[in-house]
N, C-alpha and C positions, 0 to 999 in steps of 0.2 A: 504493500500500500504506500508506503515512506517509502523514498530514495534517499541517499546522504553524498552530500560529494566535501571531498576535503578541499578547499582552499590553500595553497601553501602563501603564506604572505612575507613578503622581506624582515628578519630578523629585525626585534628590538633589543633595549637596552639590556634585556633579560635572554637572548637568544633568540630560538626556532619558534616562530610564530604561525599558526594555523587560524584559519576559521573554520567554517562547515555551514555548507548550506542543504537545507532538505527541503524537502520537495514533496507533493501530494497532488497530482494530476485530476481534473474531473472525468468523468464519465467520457464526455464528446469532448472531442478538440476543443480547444479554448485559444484566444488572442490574446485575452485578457488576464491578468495575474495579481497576484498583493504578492510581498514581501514584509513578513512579519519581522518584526527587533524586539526585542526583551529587554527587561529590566535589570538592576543590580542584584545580585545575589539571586540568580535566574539562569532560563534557558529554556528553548520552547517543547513543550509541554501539553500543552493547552488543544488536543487534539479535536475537542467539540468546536473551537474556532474554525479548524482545517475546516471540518465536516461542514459547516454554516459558508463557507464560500463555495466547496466544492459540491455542494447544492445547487448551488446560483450556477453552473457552469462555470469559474472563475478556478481555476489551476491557485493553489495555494504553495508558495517557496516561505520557510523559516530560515532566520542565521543566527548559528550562533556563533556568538562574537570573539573574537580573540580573547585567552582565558577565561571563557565563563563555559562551560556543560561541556558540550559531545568536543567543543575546541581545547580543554584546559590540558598543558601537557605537565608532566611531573616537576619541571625546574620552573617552572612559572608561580608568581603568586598570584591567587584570584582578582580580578579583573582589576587589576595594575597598569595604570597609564600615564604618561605623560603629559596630552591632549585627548579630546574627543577626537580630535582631527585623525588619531591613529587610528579609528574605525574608516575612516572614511575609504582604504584601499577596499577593504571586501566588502562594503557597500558599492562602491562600482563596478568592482570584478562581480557579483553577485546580479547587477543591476543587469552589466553587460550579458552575463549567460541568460537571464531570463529575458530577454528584448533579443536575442536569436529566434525565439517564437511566439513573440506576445507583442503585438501593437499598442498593448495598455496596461500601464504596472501603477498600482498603488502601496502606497506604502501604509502600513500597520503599526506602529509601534506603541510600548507600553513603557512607561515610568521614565527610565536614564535613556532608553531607547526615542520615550518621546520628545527629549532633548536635543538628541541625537541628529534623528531624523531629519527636523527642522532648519537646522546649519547645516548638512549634507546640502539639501535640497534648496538651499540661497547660495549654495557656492555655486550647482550647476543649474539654477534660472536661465532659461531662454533657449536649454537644448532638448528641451523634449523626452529627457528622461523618463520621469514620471508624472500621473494626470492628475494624481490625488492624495492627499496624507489623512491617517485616523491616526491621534494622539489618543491613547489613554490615559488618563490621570499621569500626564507629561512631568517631569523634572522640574519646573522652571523657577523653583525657588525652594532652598533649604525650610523647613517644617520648625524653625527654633528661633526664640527672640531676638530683636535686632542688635543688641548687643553679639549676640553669638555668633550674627553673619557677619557683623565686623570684624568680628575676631580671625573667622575663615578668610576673608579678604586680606589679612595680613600676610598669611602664607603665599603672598605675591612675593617674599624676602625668599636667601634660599633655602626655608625652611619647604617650599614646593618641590624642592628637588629631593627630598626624602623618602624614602621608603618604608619610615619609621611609621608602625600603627598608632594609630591615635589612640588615647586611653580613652574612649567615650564607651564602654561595656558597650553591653548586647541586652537584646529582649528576644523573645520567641513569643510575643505577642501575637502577631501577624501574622507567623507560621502557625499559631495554634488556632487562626482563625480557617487554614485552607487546609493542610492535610486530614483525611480521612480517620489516622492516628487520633486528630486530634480532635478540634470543635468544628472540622470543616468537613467538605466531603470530598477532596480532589484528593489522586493518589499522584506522587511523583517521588525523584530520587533524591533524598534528603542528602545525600553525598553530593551531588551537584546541586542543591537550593535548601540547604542548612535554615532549620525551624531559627537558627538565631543569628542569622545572618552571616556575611562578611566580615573581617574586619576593614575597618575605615585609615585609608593610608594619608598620612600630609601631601602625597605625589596626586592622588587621585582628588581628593577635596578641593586642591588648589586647582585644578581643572575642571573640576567641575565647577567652580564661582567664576573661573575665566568664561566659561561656556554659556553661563546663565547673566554674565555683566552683557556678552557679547547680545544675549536674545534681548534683554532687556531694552538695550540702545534702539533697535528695531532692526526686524529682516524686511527682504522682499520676498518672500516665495510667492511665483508667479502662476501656484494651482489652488484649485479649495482644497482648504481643510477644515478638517470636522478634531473639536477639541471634546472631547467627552470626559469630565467628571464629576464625582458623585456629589451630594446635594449635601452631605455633613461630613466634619471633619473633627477625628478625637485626638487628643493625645494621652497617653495612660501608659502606662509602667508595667501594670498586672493586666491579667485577662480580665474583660468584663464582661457581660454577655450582649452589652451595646456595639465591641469590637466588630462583630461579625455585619451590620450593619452603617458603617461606614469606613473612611478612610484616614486610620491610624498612622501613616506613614507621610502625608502630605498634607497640605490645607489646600482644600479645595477651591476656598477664596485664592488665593495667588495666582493658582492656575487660570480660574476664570479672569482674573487681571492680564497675567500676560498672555493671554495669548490674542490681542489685540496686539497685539507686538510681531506678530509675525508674518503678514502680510494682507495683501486688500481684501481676500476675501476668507474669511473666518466666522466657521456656525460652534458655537457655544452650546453644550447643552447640559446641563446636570441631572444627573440619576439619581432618584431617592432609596435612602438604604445600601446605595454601590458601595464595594469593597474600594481597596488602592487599586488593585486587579481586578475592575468592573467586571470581566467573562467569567473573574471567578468569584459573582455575588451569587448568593441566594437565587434561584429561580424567576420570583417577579421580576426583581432589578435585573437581571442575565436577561430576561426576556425584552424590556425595554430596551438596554445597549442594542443588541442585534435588529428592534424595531427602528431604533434611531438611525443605525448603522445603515438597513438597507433605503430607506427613507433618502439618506443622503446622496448614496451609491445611485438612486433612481431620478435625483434632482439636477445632479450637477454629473455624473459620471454616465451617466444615459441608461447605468442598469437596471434590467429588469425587475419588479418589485418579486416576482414569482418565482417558486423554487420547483426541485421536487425532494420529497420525502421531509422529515417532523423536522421545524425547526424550531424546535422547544426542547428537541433531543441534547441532554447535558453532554 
């Protein structure tokens, strides 16, 4: 059903670098495609997604990204970077394999991915790469008081060029909201997406503030996008049983803020009760993303509103 192809990518600061892109075909030929991006402490997973495009006729590709899932090789630290910019090779090479057979790619991404995405896709404005972007509860600003982000904004010193993890502990909040193990009902491989995260490196935080100063300023991406996220935002320490209906990882206000920032044409929508991983809320909220989703797909992208087989299937 998956195909996987390895990406070899030019050696970083760390060595041998890979991506992997996979792949999920529809039924009948397709032109059309998405390429999904993932999150921090991630990797694609999210199979009922595949299944909800390649419904629609729409060929579904995942990447995952240099150090994180089916890419992490043994001398690498988890998703360790210098820039976002260092994603940007296998996002083109990835771009480029899938536009071999597809007159129309949209792009999918979720959390650091939705970050990602967006800067990708302002650098190459006006070549016709891709026709669409879906942000899921995007990156675009750190979830901690404004003192804190100033604090990160210092790590412009050479404190960014470290490697050193941050002493900011861990919670398994989040992760006890989605693994089946836990108070969620998704199964996946807690070895590549750890119920308590990552740890948080001074090399990666100080590019991620470069990355979100950069969205902030304002982009042009010259396609629609659809920015989706959920409609409450907590933040909490312990599990509560409110976790499972919102998004503990981000403030959903920010996102609805910037993402007026990213070019002219931008649809805003908020899901009530959505996780940080809106595909992977609850049923009702899951139901609405994927109402919203093809809504948009049939506004601006010319898609079909009509599938075949449930798409309510988790």
């Amino acid at each position: 059903m998956y195909e996987t192809t390895v990406l070899p990518m030019p050696d970083d600061f760390e060595g041998q670098v890979v991506a992997t892109l996979v792949s999920r075909r529809a039924e009948a030929g397709s032109r059309r495609a998405v390429l999904y991006l993932h999150g921090f402490t991630d990797y694609f997973f999210q199979d009922h997604l595949a299944e909800h495009y390649v419904q629609r006729g729409i060929d579904f590709y995942a990447l995952d990204l240099r150090k994180y899932g089916r890419s992490l090789l043994p001398h690498q630290t988890r998703g360790l970077i210098r820039s976002v910019t260092d994603y940007f090779p296998e996002i083109d090479e990835a771009v480029r394999i899938i536009r071999r057979d597809h007159d129309e790619v949209t792009i999918n991404a979720h959390s650091t991915g939705g970050l990602i995405a967006p800067l990708w896709a302002d650098r190459v404005r006006g070549r016709g790469l891709v026709q669409g972007l879906v942000l899921n509860s995007p990156f675009f600003d750190l979830n901690v008081p404004a003192p804190m982000r100033l604090a990160a904004d210092l790590l412009r010193t050479p404190l960014s060029y470290s490697r050193r993890a941050l002493p900011l502990g861990s919670s398994t909040v989040y992760g006890r909201t989605l693994h089946r193990d836990e108070q969620g009902e998704w199964n996946y491989d807690l070895e590549l997406k750890p119920l308590g995260g990552f740890s948080v490196h001074a090399m990666w935080l100080a590019a991620i503030r470069r990355a979100q100063r950069r969205l902030h300023q304002g982009l042009s991406v010259d396609v629609p996008v659809l920015v989706l996220a959920s409609s409450t935002g907590l933040r909490v320490r312990d599990f509560v049983p409110e976790a499972r209906s919102a998004d503990i990882v981000l403030d959903p206000r920010h996102i609805a803020r910037w993402s007026t920032s990213l070019g002219p044409h931008v649809t805003c929508v908020r899901i009530p009760d959505g996780l940080h991983d809106l595909v992977l809320s609850a049923e009702p909220a899951r139901k609405q993303v994927f109402a919203e989703l093809d809504r948009w797909m049939a506004a601006y992208l010319g898609q079909p509103a009509g599938h075949q087989g449930n798409e309510n299937r988790p």
